[in-house]
N, CA, C and O atoms as a GROMACS GRO file, in nm:
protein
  444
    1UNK      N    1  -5.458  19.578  -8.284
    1UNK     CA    2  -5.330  19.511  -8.274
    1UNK      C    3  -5.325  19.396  -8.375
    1UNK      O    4  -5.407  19.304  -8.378
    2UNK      N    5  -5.225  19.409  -8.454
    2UNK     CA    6  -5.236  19.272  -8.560
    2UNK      C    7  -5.106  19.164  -8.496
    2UNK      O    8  -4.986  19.165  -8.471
    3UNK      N    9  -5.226  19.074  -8.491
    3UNK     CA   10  -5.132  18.923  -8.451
    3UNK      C   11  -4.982  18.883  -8.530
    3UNK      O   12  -4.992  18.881  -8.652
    4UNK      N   13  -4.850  18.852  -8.477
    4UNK     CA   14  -4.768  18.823  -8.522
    4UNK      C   15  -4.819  18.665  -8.610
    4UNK      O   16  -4.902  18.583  -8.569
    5UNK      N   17  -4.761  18.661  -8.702
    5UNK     CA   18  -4.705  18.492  -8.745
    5UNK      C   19  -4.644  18.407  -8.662
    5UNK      O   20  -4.546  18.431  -8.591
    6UNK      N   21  -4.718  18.281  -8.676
    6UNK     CA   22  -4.678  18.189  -8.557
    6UNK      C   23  -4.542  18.111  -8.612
    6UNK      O   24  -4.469  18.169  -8.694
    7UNK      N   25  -4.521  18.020  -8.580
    7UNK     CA   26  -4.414  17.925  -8.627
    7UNK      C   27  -4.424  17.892  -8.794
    7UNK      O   28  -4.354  17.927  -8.889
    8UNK      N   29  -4.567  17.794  -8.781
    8UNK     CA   30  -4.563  17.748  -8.929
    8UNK      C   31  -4.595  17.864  -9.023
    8UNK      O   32  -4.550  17.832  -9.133
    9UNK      N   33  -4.660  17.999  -9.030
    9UNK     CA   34  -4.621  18.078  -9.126
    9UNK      C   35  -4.504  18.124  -9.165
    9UNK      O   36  -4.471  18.156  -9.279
   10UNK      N   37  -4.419  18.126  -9.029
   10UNK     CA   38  -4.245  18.155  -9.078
   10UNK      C   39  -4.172  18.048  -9.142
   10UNK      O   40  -4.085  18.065  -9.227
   11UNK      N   41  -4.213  17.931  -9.094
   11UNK     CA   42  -4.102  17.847  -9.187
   11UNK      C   43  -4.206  17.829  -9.324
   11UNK      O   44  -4.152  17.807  -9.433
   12UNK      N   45  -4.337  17.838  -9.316
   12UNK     CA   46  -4.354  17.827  -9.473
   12UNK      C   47  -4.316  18.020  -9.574
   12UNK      O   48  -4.290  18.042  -9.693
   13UNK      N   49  -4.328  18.091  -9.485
   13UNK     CA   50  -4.233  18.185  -9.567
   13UNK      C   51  -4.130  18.208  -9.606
   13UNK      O   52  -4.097  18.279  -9.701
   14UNK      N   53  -4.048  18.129  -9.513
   14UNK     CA   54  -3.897  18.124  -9.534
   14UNK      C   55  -3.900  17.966  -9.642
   14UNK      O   56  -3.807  17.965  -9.723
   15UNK      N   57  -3.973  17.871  -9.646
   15UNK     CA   58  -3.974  17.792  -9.798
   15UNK      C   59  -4.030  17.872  -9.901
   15UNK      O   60  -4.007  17.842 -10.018
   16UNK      N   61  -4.085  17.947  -9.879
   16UNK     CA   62  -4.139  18.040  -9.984
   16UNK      C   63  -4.029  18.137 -10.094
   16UNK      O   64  -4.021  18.147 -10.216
   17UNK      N   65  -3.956  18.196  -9.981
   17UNK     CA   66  -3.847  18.327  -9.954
   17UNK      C   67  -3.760  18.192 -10.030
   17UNK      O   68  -3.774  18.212 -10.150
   18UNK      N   69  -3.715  18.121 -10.018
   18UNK     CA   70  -3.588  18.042 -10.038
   18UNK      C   71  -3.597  17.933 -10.198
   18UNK      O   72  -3.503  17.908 -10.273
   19UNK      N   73  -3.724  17.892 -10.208
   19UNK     CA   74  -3.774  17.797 -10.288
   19UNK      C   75  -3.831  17.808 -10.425
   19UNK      O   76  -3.820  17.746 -10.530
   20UNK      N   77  -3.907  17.929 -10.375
   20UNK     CA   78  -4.024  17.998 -10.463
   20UNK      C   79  -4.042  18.057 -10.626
   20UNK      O   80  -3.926  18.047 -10.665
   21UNK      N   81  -4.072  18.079 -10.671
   21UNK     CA   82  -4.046  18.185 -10.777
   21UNK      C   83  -4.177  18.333 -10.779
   21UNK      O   84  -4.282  18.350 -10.716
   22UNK      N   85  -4.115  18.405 -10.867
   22UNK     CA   86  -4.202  18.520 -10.841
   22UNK      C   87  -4.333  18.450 -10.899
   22UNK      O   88  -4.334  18.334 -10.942
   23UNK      N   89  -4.474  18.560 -10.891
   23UNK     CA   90  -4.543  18.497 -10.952
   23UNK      C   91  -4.695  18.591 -10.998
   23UNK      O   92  -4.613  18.671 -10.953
   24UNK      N   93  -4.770  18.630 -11.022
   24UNK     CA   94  -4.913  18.686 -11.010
   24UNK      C   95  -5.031  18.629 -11.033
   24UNK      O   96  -5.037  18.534 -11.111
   25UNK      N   97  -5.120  18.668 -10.983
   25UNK     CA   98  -5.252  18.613 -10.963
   25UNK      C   99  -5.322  18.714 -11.023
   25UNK      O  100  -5.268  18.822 -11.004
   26UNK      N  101  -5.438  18.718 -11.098
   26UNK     CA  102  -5.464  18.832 -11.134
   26UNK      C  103  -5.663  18.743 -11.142
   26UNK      O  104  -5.686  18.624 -11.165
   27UNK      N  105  -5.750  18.836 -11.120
   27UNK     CA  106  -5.882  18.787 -11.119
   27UNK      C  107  -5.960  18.857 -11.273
   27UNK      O  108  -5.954  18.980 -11.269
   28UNK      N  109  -6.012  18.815 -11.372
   28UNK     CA  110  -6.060  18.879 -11.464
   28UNK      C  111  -5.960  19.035 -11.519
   28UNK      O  112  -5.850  19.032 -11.573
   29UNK      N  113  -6.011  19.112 -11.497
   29UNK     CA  114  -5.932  19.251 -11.558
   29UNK      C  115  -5.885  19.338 -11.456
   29UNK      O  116  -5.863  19.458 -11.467
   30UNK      N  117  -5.869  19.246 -11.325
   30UNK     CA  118  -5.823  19.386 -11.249
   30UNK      C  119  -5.679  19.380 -11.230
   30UNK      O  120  -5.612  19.340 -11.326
   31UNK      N  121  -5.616  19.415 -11.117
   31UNK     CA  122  -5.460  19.452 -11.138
   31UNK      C  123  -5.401  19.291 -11.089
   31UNK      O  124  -5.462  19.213 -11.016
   32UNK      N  125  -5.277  19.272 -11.148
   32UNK     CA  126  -5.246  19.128 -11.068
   32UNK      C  127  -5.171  19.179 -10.959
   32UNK      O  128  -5.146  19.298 -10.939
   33UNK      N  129  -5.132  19.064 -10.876
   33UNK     CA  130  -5.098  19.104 -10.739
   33UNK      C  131  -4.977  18.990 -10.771
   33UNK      O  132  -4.997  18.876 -10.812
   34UNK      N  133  -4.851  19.049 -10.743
   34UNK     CA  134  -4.743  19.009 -10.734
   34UNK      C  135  -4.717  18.888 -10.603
   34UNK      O  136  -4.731  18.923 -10.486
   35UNK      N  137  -4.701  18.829 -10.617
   35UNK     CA  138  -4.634  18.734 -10.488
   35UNK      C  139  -4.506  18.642 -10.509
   35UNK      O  140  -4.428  18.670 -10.601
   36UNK      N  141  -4.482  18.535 -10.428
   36UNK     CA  142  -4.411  18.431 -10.455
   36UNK      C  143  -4.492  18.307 -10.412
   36UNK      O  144  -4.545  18.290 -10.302
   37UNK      N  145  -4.493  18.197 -10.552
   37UNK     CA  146  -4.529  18.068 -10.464
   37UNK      C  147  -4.457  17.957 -10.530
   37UNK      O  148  -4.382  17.980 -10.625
   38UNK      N  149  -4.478  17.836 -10.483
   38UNK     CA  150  -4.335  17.712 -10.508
   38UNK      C  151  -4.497  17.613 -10.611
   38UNK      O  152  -4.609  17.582 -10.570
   39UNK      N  153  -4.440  17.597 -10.727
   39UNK     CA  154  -4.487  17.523 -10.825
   39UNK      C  155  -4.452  17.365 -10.824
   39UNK      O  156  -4.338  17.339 -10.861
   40UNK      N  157  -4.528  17.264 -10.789
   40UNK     CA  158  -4.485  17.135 -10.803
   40UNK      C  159  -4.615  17.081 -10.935
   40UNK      O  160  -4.733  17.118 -10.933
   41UNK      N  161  -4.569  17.012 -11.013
   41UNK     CA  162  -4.661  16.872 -11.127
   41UNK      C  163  -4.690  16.802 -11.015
   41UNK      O  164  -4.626  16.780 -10.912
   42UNK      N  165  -4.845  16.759 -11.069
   42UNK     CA  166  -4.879  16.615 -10.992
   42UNK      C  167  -4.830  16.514 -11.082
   42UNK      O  168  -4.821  16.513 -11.205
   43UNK      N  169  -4.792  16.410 -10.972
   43UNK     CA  170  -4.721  16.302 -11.020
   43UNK      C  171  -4.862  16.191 -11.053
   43UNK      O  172  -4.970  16.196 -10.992
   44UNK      N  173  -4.822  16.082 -11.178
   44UNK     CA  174  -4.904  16.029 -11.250
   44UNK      C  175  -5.022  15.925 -11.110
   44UNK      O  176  -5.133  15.871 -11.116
   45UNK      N  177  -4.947  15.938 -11.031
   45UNK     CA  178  -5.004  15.879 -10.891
   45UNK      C  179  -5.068  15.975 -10.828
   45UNK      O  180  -5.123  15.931 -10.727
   46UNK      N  181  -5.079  16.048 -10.840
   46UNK     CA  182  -5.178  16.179 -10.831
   46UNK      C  183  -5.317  16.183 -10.875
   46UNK      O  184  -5.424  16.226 -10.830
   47UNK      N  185  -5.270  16.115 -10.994
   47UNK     CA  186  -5.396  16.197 -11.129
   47UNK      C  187  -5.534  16.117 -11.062
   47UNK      O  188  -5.534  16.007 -11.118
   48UNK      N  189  -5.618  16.122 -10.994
   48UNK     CA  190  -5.742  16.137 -10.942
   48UNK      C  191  -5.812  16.188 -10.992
   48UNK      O  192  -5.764  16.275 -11.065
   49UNK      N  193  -5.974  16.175 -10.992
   49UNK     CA  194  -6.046  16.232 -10.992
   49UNK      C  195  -6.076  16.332 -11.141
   49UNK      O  196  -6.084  16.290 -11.256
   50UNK      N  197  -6.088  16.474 -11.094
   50UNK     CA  198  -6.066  16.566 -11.201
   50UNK      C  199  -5.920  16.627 -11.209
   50UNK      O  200  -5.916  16.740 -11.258
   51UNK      N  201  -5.788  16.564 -11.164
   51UNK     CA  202  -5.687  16.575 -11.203
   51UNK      C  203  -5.641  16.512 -11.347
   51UNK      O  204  -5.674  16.397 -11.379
   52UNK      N  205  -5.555  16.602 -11.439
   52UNK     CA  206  -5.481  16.567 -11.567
   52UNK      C  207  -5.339  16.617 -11.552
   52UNK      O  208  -5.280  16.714 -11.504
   53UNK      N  209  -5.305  16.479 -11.630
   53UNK     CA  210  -5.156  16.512 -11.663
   53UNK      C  211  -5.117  16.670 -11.681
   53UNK      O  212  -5.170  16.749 -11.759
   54UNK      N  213  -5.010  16.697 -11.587
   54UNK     CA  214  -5.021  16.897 -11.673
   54UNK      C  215  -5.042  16.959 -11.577
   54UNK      O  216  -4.982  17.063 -11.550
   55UNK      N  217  -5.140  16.903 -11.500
   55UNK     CA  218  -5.186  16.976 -11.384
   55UNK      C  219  -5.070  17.022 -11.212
   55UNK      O  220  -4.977  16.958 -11.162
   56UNK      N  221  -5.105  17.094 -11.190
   56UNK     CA  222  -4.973  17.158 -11.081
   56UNK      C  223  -5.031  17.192 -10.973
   56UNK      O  224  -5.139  17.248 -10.988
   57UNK      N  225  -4.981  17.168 -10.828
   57UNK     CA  226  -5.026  17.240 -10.705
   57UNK      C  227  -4.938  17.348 -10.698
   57UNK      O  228  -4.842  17.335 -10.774
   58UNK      N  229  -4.940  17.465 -10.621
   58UNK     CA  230  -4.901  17.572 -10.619
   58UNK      C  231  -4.932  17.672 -10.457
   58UNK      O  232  -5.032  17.739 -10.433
   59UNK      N  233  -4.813  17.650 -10.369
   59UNK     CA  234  -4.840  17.679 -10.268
   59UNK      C  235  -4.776  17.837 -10.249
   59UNK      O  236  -4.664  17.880 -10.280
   60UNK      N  237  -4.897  17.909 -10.184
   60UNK     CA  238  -4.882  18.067 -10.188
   60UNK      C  239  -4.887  18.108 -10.030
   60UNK      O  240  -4.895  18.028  -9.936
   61UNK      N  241  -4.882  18.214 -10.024
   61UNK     CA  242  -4.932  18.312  -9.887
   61UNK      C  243  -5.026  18.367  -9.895
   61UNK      O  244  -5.063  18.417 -10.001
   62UNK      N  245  -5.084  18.371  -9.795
   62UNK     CA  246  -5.210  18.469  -9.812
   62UNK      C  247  -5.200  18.632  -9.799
   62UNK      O  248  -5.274  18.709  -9.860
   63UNK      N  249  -5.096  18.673  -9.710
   63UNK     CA  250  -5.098  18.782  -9.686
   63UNK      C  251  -5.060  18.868  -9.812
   63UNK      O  252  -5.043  18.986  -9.782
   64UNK      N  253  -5.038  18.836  -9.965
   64UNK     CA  254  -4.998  18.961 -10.051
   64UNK      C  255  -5.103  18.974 -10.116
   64UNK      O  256  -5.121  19.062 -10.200
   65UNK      N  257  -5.217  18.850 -10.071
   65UNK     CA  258  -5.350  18.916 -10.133
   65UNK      C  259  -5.459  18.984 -10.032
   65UNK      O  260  -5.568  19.032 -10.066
   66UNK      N  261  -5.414  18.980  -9.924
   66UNK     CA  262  -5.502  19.039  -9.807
   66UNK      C  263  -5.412  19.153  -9.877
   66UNK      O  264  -5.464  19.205  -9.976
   67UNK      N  265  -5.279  19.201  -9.837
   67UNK     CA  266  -5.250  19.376  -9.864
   67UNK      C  267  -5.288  19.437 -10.014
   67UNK      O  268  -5.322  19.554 -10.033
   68UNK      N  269  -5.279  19.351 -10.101
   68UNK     CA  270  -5.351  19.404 -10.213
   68UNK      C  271  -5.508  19.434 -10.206
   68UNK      O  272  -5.554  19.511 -10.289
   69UNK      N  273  -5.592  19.378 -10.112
   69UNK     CA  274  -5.716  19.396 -10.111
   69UNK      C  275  -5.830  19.265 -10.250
   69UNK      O  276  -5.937  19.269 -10.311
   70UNK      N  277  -5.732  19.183 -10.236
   70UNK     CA  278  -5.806  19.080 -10.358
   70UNK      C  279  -5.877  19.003 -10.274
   70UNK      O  280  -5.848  18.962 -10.162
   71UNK      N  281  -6.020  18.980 -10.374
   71UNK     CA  282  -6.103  18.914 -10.254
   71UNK      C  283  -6.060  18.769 -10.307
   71UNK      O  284  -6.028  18.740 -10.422
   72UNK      N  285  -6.068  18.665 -10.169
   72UNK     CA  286  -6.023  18.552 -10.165
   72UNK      C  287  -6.119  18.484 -10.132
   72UNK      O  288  -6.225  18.533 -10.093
   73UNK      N  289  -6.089  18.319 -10.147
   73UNK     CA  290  -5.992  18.277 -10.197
   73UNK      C  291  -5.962  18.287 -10.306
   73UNK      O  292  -6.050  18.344 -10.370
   74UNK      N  293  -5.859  18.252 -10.375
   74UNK     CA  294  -5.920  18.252 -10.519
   74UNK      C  295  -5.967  18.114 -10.594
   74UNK      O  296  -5.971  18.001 -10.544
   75UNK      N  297  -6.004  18.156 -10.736
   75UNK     CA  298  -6.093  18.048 -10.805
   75UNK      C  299  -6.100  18.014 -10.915
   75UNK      O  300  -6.042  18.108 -10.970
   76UNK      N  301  -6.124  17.956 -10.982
   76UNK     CA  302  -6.183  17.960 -11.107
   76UNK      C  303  -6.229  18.057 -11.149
   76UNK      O  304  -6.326  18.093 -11.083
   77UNK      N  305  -6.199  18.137 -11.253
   77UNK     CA  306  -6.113  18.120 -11.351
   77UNK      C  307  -5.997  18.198 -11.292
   77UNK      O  308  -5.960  18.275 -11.381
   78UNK      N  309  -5.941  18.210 -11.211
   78UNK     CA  310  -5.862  18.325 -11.183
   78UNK      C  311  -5.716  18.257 -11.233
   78UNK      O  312  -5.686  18.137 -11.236
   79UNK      N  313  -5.626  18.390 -11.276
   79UNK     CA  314  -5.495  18.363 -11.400
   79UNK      C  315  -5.389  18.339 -11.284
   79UNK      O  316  -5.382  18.427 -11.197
   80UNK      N  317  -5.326  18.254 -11.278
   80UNK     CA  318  -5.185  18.272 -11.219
   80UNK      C  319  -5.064  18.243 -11.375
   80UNK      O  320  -5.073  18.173 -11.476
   81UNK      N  321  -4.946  18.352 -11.312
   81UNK     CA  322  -4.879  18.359 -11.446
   81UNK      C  323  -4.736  18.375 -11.357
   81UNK      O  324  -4.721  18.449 -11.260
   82UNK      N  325  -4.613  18.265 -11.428
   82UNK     CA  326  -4.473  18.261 -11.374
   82UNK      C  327  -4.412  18.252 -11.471
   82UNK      O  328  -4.481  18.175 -11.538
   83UNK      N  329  -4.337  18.274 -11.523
   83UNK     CA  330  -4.174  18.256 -11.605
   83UNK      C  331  -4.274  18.202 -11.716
   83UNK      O  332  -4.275  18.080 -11.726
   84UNK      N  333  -4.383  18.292 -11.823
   84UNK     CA  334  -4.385  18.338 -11.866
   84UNK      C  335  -4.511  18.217 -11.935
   84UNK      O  336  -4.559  18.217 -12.049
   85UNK      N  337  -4.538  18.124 -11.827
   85UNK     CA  338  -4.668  18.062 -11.831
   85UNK      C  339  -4.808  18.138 -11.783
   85UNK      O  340  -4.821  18.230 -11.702
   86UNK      N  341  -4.899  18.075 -11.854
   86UNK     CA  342  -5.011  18.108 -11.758
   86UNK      C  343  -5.089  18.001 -11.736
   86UNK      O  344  -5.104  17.919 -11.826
   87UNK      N  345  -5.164  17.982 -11.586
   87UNK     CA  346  -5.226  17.878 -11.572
   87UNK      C  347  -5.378  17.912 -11.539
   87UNK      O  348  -5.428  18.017 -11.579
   88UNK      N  349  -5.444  17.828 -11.471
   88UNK     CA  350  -5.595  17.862 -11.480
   88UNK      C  351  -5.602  17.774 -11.301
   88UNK      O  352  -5.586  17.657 -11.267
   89UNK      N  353  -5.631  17.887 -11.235
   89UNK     CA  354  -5.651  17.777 -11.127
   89UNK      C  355  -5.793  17.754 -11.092
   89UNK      O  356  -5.887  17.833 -11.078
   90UNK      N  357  -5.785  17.608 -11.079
   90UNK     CA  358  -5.917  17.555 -11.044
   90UNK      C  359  -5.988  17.560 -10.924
   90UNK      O  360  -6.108  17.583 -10.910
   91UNK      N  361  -5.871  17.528 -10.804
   91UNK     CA  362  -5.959  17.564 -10.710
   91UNK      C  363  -5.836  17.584 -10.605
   91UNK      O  364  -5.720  17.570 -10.642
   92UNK      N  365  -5.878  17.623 -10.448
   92UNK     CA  366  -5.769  17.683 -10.359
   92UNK      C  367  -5.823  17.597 -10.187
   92UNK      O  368  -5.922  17.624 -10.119
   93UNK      N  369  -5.759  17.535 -10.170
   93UNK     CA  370  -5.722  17.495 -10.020
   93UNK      C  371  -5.684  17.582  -9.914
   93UNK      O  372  -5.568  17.621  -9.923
   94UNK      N  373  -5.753  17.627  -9.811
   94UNK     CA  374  -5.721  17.740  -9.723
   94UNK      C  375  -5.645  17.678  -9.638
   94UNK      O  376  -5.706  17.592  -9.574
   95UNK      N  377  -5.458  17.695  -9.596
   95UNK     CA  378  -5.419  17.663  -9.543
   95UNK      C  379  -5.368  17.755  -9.406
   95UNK      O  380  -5.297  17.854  -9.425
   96UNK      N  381  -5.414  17.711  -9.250
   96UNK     CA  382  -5.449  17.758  -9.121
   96UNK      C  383  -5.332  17.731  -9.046
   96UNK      O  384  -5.257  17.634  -9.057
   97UNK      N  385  -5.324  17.836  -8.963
   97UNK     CA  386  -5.208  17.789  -8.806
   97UNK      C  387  -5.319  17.824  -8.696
   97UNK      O  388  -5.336  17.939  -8.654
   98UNK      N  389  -5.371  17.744  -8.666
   98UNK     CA  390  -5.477  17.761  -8.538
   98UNK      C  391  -5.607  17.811  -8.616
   98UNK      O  392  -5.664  17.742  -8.701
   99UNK      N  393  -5.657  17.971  -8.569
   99UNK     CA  394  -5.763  18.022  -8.640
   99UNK      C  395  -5.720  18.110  -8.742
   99UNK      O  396  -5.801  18.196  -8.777
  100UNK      N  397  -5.583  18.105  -8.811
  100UNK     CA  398  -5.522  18.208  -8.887
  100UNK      C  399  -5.488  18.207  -9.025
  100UNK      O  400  -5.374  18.167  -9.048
  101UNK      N  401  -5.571  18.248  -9.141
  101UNK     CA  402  -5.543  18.185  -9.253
  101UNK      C  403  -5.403  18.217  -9.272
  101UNK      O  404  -5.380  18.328  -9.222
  102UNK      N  405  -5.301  18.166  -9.323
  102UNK     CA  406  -5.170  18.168  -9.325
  102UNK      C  407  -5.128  18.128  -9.529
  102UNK      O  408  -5.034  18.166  -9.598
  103UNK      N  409  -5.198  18.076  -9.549
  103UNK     CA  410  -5.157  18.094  -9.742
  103UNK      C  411  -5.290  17.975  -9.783
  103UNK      O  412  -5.386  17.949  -9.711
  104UNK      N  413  -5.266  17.928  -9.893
  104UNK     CA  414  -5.345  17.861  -9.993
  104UNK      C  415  -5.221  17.774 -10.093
  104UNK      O  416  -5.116  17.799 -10.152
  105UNK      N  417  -5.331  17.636 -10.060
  105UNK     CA  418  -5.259  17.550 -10.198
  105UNK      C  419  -5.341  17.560 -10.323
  105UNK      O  420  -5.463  17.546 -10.333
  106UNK      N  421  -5.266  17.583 -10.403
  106UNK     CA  422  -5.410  17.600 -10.531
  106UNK      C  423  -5.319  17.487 -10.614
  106UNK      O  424  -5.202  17.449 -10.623
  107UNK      N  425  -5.493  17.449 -10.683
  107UNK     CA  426  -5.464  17.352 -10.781
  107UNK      C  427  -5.478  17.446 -10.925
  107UNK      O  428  -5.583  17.504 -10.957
  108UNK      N  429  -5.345  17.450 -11.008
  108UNK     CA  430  -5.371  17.525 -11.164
  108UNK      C  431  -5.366  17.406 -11.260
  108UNK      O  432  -5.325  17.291 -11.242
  109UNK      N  433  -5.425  17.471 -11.374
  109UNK     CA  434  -5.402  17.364 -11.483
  109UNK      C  435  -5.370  17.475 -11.624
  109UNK      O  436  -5.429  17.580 -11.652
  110UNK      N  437  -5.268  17.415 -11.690
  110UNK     CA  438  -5.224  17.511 -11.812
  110UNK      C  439  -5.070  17.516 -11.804
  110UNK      O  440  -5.027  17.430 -11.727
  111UNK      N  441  -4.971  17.594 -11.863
  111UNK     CA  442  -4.873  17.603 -11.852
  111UNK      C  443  -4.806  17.601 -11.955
  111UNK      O  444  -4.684  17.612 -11.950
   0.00000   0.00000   0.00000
């Protein structure tokens, strides 16, 4: 029996569905996997650490890489590519509704 989506996966799909742009993830040479995720710049109050100007969070779903079969999370070096950028994401935040992975914030850099 597969568990429905709770609350916060629906309203972050429906910001997804509403907000988003198309997008793919693709790992080295294999196939990319189509999704949608919402692209924000970190702001100069951001820039921490190993953050640079340029740099973008990028909030996704998890489920179009569970049905594609891509192993997760993803990582370094893995390509995300939108409206005709490509970025390099560095690393991915597993974001949960209880015990349920429900999407990922990834940090990209490139564009």
């Amino acid at each position: 029996m597969v568990a429905q989506p709770g609350p916060f996966a629906r309203s972050r799909a429906r910001f997804l569905a509403g907000r988003g742009r198309p997008m793919t993830l693709r790992r080295g040479a294999g196939e990319p996997v189509a999704l949608v995720g919402y692209l924000r710049r970190y702001g100069p109050d951001a820039l921490v650490g190993a953050l640079r100007q340029g740099d973008a969070s990028v909030e996704i779903m998890a489920a179009p890489l569970t049905a594609a079969g891509f192993e997760a999370p993803p990582r370094e070096p893995d390509e995300l590519r939108t409206q005709g950028n490509s970025w390099t994401v560095l690393f991915a935040a597993p974001i949960y509704e209880g015990a349920d992975l429900i999407g990922y914030t990834l940090t990209v850099r490139g564009g």
